[in-house]
N, C-alpha and C positions, 0 to 999 in steps of 0.2 A: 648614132652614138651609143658605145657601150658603155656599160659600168659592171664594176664588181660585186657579186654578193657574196657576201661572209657570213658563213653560217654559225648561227648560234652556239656558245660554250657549252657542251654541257653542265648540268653543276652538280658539281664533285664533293659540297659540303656534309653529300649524305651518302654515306655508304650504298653503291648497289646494291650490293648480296643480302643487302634486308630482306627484299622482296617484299618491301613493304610500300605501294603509292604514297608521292609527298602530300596528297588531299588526307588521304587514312593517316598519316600519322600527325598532320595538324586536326583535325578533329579531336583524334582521341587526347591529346594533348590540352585543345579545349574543352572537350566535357571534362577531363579531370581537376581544371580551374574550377570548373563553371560549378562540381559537383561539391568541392570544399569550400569555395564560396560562398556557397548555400550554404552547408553545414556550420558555417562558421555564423552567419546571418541566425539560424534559427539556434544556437547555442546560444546568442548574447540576445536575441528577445526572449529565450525562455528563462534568463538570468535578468530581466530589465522586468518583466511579468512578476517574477518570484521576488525579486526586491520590491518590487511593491505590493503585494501580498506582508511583508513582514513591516513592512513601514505602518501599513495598517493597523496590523498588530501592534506596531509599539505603540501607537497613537490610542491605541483599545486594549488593552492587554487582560480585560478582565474575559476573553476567552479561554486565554491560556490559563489565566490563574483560580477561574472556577473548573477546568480541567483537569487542574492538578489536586484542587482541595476536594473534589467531591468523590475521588476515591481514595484519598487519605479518612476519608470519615469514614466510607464505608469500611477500612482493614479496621480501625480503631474500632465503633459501635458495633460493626458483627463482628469483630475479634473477641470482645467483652460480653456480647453477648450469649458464643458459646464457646468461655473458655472453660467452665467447667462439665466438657461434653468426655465421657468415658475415652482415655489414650485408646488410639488405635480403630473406632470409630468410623475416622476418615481415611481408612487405609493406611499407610505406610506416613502420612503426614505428622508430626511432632506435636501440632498443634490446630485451631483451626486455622488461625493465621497462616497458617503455611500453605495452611489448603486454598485460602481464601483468595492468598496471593496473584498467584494463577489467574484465575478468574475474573480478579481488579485488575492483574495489567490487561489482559482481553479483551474485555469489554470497555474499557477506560479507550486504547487503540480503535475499535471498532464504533463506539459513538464517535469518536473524532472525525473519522473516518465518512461516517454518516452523514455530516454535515459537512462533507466538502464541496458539497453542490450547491450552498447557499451563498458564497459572496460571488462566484459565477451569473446563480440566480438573482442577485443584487443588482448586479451588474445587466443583464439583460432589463430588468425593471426602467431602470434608471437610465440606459442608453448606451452605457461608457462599451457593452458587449457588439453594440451596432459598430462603434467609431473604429472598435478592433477589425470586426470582419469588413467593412472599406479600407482599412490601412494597406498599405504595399508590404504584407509581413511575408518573410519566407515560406513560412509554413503556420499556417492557424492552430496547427496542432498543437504548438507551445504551449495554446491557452490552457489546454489540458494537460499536459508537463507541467507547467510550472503550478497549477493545484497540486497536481501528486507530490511535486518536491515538498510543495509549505506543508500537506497534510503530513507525510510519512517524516520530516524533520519536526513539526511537534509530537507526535504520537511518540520518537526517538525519546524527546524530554521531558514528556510524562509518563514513558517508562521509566526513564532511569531516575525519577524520582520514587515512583511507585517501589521499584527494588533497591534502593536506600532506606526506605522509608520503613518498607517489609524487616530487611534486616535487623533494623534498629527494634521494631517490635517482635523481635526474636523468629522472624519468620527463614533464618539464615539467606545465606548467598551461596549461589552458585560459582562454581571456578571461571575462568574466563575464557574455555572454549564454551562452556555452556552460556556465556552472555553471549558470546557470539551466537549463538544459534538462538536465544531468544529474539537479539536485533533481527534474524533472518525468519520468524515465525512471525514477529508484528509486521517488516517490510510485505510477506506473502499475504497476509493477512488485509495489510492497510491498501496493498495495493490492488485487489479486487473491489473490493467495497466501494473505496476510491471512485474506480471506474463506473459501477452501478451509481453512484450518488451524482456523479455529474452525466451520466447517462439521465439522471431521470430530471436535472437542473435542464436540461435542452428540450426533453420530450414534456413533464409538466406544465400548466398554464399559469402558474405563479407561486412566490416564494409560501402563502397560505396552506395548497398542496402539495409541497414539499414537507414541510414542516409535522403535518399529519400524519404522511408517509413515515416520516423519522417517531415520530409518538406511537405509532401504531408498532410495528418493526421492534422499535427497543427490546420491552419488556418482554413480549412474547419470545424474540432470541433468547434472552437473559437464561428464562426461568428454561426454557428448552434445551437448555448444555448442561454442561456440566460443573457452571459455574459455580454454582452453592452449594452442591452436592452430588456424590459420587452417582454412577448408573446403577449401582447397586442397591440404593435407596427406591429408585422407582421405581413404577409399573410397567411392566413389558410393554403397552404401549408406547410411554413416554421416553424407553430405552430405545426401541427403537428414530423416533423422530430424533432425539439428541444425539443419535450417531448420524443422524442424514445433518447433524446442521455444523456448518463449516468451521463455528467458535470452538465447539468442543476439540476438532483436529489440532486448535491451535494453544488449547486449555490444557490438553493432557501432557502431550511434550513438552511443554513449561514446567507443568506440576513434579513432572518423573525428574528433571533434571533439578530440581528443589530436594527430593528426597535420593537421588542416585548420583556418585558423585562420578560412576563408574560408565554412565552410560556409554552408547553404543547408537549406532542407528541401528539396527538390527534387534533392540530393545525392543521388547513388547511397551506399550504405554498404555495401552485400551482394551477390551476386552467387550466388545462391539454383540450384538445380536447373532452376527452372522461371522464370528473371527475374530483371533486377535487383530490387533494395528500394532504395526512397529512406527517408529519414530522416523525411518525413512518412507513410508506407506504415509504416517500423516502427513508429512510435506507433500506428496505427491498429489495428495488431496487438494491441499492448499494451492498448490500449486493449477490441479487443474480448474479447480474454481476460480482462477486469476484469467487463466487462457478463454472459459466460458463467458466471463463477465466482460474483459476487454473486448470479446470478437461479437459478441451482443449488442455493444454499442459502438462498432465500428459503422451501421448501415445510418445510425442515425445522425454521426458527427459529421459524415462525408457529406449527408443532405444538406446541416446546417451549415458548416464551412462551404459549400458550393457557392 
């Protein structure tokens, strides 16, 4: 007994002249799900991470609001304290407040900055940092996004209190490409630092040792920029070091855009041991200090997230 066999249709729903196999083009098909999936997965826990960071905050707010007051004292007592310093003094500045300015948003940004490695560290103490690295999260990485989002969104609101604040006590304001480029001097800024401070929140053995680290670090940056006064004030030694330290890169092009209303990137701002710096030079600085610090503590997050 015979029977008939009828050979299979081809299928015709996909163009041949692709040249593309039906296995290759369902794959690729599915990694590009599988790959905004993800994306979309670690966008809303680093939005779920970040809202609770700020919920914290509202519940504690006196982080923010001795952030904001303790360099509103400082423009106030050192403003009074040398306002009657000979015009011209501090360079091209009006006042010293003008000068001082600069300096109090910087370091205001950069202690913040400082301490974004402690509710991290809190968090490790206490367990809540365990419960994250067992969860099913897309990517651990968040943990560290959504720090950088809370740190560099308050350092945002205590600058712009800090340059209200300036204004008002006659330290004027810049135009509003120059705010923009100050937003873009604390983002370079906070976001190095950032990444050192929760670098040393995983590699430190408790919140006590961070905390030291932050006491120790402050003032020695401080008084080593050129926050309270010009390079020209000090010793050839101390010019030197205050050009190697990354606050000043971030102090001067503030400061020049406080007194140039004209600037330029191609503006000299600094006048360094070894060169000028123009205003696109110190970005670059900033900048690579951002790429040295994130890639520093890349070998240590990938051990801890493993």
């Amino acid at each position: 007994m015979s029977r008939t066999v009828t050979p299979a249709k081809p299928d015709i729903s996909r163009p041949a002249a692709s040249g593309q196999p039906a296995e290759a083009t369902t794959s690729v098909l599915g990694a590009s799900v599988l790959g905004a999936s993800v994306l979309g997965e670690f966008v809303q826990e680093t939005l779920a991470l970040t809202r609770r960071l700020f919920i914290q905050l509202q519940r504690r707010p006196s982080t923010l609001i001795a952030g904001i007051v303790q360099p509103l004292m400082w423009l106030i007592l050192f403003g009074a304290l040398f306002q009657n310093v000979p015009a011209g003094l501090f360079g091209e500045s009006q006042n010293y407040g003008q000068f001082l300015g600069a300096g109090v948003i910087v370091f205001t940004a950069f202690a913040g900055a400082l301490n974004a490695g402690l509710p991290v560290m809190f968090d490790r103490e206490f367990g809540f940092l365990n419960r994250l690295l067992v969860a099913p999260l897309a990517s651990r990485f968040s943990i560290v996004v959504a720090s950088a989002i809370f740190i560099v969104t308050l350092s945002f609101i205590q600058t712009a209190v800090i340059v209200t604040a300036g204004a008002f006590f006659g330290a004027g304001l810049p135009g509003a490409a120059g705010l923009g480029a100050i937003a873009l001097i604390i983002f370079l800024l906070v976001l190095g630092v950032t990444g050192l401070s929760l670098g040393l929140a995983f590699a430190l053995p408790g919140h006590v040792e961070l905390i030291a680290v932050i006491f120790v670090t402050n003032l020695p940056l401080l008084f080593a920029s050129t926050a309270l006064a010009p390079l020209s004030f000090m010793p050839k030694w101390l010019q030197v070091v205050a050009s190697l330290n990354p606050l000043s890169y971030a102090i001067e092009p503030i400061r020049y855009l406080y007194t140039h209303s004209d600037w330029a990137l191609s503006s000299t701002v600094m006048q360094a041991p070894w060169g000028d710096i123009t205003f696109a030079g110190a970005l670059l600085v900033l900048a690579g200090f951002d790429a040295v610090a994130l890639l520093s503590i890349q070998p240590l997050l990938r051990r801890t997230f493993a």
